[in-house]
C-alpha positions as CSV (number, residue, x, y, z in Angstrom):
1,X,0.0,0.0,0.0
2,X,2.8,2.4,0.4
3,X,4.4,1.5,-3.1
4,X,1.1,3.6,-4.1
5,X,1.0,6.0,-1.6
6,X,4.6,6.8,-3.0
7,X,4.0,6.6,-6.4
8,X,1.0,9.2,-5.9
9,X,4.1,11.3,-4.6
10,X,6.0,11.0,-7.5
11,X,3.0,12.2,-9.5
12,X,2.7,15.2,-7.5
13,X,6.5,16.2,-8.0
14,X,6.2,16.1,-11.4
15,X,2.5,18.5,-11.7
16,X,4.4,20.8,-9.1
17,X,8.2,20.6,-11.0
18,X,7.3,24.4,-12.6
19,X,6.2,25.5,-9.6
20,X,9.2,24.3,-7.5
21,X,11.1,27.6,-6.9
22,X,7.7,29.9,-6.7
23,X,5.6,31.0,-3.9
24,X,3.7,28.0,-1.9
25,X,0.5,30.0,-3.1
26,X,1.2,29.4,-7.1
27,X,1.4,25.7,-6.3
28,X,-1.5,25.7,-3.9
29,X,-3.9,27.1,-6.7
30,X,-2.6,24.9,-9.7
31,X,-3.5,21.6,-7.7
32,X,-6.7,23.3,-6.4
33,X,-7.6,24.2,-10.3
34,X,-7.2,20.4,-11.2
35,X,-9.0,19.2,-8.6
36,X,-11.9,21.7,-8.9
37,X,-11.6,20.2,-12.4
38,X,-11.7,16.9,-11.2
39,X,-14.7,17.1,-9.0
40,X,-16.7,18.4,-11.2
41,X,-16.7,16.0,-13.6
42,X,-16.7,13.2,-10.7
43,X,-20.0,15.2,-10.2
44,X,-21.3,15.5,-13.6
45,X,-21.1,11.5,-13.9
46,X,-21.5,10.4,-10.7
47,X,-24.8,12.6,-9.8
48,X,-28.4,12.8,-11.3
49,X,-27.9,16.3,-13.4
50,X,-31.7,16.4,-14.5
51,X,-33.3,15.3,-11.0
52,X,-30.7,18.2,-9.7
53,X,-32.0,20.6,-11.8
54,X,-35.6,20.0,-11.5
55,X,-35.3,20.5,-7.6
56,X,-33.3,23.2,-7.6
57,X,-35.9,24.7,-10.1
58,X,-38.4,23.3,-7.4
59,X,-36.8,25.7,-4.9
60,X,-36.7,29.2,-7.0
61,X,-40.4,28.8,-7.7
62,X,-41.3,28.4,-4.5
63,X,-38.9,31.7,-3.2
64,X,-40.9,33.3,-6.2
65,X,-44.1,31.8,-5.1
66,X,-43.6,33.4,-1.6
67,X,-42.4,36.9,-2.9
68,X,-46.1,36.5,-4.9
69,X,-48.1,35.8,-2.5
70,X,-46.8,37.5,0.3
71,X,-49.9,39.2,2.4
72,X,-51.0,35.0,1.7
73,X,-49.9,33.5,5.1
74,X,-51.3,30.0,4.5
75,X,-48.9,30.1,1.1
76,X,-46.3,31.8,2.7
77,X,-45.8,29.1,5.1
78,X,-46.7,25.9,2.3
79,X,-44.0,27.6,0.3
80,X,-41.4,27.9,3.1
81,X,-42.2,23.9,3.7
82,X,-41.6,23.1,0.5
83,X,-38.2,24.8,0.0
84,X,-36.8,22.8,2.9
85,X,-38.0,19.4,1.6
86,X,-36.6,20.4,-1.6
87,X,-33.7,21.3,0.1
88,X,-33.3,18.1,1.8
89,X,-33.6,16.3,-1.8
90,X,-31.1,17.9,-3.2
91,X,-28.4,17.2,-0.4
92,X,-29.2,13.8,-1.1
93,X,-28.9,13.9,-4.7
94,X,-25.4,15.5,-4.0
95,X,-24.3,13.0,-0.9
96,X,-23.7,10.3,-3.5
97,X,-21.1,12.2,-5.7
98,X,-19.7,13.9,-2.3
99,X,-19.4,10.1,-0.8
100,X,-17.3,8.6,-4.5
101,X,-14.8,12.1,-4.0
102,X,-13.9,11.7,-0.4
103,X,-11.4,8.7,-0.3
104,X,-9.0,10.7,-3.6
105,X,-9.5,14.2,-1.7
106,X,-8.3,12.5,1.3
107,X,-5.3,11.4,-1.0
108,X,-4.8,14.7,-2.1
109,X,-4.8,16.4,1.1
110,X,-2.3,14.1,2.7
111,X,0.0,15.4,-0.6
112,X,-0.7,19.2,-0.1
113,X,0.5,18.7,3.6
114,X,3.4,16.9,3.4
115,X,4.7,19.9,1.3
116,X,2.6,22.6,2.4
117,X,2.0,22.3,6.4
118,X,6.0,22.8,7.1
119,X,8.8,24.9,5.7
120,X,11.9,23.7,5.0
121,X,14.9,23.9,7.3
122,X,17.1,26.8,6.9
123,X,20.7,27.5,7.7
124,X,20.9,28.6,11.7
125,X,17.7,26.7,12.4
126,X,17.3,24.2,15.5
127,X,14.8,21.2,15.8
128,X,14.4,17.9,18.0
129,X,15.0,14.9,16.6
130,X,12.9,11.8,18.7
131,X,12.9,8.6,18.5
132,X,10.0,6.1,19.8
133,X,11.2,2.6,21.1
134,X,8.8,-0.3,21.6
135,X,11.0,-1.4,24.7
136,X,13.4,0.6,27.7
137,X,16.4,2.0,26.0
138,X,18.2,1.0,28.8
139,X,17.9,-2.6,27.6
140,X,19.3,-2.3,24.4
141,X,22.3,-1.0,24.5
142,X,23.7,1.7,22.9
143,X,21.6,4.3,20.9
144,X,24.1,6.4,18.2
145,X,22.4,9.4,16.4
146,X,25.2,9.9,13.0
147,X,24.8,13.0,11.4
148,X,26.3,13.9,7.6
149,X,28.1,16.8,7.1
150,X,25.7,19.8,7.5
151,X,24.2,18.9,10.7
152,X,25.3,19.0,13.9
153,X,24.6,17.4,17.2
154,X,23.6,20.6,19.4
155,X,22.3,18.3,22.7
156,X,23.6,14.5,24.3
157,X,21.2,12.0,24.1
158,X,18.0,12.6,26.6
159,X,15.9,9.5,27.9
160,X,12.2,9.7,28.0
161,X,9.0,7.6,29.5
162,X,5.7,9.5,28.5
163,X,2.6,7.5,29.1
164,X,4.5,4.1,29.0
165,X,6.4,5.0,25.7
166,X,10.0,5.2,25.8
167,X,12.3,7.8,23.8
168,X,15.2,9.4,23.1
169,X,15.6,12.9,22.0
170,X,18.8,15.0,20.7
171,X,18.5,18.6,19.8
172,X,20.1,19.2,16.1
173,X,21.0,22.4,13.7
174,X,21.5,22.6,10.4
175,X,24.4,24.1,9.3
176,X,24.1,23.8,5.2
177,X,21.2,23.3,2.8
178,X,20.5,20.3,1.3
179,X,18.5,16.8,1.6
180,X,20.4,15.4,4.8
181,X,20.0,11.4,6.2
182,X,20.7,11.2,9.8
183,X,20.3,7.9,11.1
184,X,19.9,6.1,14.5
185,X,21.9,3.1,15.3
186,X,20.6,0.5,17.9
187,X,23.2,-2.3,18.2
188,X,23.5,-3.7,14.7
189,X,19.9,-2.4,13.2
190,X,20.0,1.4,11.6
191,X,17.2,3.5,11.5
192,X,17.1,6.4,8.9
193,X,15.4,9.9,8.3
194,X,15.6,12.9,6.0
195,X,15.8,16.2,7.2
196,X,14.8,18.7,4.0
197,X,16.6,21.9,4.1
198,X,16.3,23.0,0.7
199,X,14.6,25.9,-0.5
200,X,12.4,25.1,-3.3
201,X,9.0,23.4,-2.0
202,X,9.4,19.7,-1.4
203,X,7.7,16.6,-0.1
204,X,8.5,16.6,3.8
205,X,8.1,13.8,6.5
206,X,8.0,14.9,10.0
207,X,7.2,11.7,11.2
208,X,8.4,8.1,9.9
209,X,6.7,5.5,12.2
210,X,6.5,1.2,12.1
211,X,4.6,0.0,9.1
212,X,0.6,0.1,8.8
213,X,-2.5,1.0,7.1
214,X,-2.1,4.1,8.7
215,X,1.2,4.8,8.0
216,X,0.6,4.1,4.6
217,X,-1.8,6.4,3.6
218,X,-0.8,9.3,5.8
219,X,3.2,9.3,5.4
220,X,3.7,8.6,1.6
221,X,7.1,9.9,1.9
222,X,9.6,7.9,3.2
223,X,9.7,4.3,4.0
224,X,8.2,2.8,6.8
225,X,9.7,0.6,9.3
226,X,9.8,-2.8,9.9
227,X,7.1,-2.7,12.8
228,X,8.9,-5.7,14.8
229,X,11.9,-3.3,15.3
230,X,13.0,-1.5,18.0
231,X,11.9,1.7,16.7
232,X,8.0,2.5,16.6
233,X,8.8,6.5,15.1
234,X,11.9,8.9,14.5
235,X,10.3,12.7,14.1
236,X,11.9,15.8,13.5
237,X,9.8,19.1,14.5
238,X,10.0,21.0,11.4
239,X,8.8,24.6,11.6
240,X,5.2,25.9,10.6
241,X,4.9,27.1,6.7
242,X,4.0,30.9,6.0
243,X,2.2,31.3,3.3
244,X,0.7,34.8,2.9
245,X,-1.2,36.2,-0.3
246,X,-1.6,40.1,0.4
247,X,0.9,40.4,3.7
248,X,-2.0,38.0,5.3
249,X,-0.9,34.6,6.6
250,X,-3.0,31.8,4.8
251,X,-3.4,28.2,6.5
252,X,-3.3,26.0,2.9
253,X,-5.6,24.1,4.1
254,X,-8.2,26.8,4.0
255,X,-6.6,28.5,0.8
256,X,-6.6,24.8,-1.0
257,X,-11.1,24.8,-0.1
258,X,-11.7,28.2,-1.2
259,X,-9.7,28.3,-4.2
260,X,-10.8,24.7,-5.2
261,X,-14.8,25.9,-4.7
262,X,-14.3,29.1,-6.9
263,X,-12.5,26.9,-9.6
264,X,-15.1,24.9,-9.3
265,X,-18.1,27.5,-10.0
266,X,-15.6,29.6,-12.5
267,X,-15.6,26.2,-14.5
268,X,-18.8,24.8,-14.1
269,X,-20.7,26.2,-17.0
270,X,-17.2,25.5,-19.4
271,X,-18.1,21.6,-17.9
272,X,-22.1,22.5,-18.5
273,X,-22.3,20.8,-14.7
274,X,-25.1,21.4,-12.7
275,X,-24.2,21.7,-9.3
């Protein structure tokens, strides 16, 4: 399952390789342009456009039946009723489409995150690197933490328990830019994970944990672990993106929604979709 979670990955480098070097925004808005594509023709094949249109037609002749009749309380109130049984029928006729797009908007999501949610590390910045054992450290040995050339080891080694779950944590810098591997080495098994400190946008994993369904579909990154190891997770805190469009910070998340829903009604009547 990851094989495709990763491959999806691979897709999405190459749709965002012109948009590499520019503004997290530019990016944002060509993936939210295909997928406001996308849905709607999901919608226009997946939905019933003519029982759509006739309830929504439903609903404007009753608003006009109530601007009519006005000073007519009796019709007011039938016409009121009506509109919200109408209303009702056409969020069912749209749950079905709505149901088919959520498992691929899901998908897409996880891949606006894994670039998006984070910036990449910079010269002079600081993190902490943890690493989740399934067992005591203090029974296994010794626990190494090799850095390449570029990062440097700011912090010994500090011994956790939290809630039952043992760690270790080391506080790290970066020094140069670049795609760095650190690795953790438990007696003879070696456990590795990218730092990103490059500064085009780029497919970051905070978190590489034991392999699962889970894991799978939410870290398409880099490769899970073999979950019978000693390591259950090896994080890295990377900091918060800032993505701003007019001087005003913009979460993607909300960005990606609003720009995908004004695609979406910009390109409707191109699609002749009836939404």
């Amino acid at each position: 399952m990851w094989m495709l979670s990763h491959g999806l990955t691979k897709f999405f480098d190459v749709l965002l390789i012109p948009f590499a070097s520019l503004p997290a925004l530019v990016g944002l808005a060509w993936i939210s342009l295909l997928t406001g594509v996308g849905m709607l023709m999901v919608y226009r094949h997946i939905s019933d456009q003519d029982k759509i249109k006739h309830v929504k037609n439903r609903i404007k002749a009753h608003f006009l039946e109530i601007r009519l009749f006005k000073e007519d309380m009796v019709i007011g109130l039938r016409a009121q009723k009506n509109i919200l049984i109408n209303n009702f029928k056409y969020m069912g006729l749209a749950l079905k489409p709505m149901l088919f797009m959520l498992p691929p908007i899901i998908l897409v999501l996880v891949q606006l995150e894994v670039r998006y949610g984070y910036r990449s590390f910079q010269p002079g910045d600081t993190s902490v690197l943890s690493v989740r054992l399934a067992s005591d450290p203090t029974q296994l040995g010794t626990i190494d933490l090799k850095v390449p050339e570029g990062i440097e080891i700011q912090t010994p080694a500090v011994r956790t328990v939290e809630s039952g779950h043992y760690g270790v944590d080391w506080r790290i810098g970066v020094t140069q830019r670049g795609n760095h591997d650190v690795s953790v080495q438990i007696g003879d098994q070696t456990y590795s994970k990218r730092l990103c400190a490059i500064s085009r946008t780029t497919a970051m994993a905070p978190q590489v944990g034991a392999s699962s369904f889970k894991e799978a579909i939410f870290q398409p990154v880099e490769r899970p672990f073999d979950p019978k190891g000693q390591v259950q997770s090896i994080s890295i805190q990377y900091p918060p993106a800032d993505m701003r469009l007019l001087g005003i910070h913009v979460n993607w998340l909300v960005g990606f929604f609003v720009l995908s829903i004004i695609f979406g009604f910009m390109l409707k009547g191109v699609f002749k979709v009836e939404i």
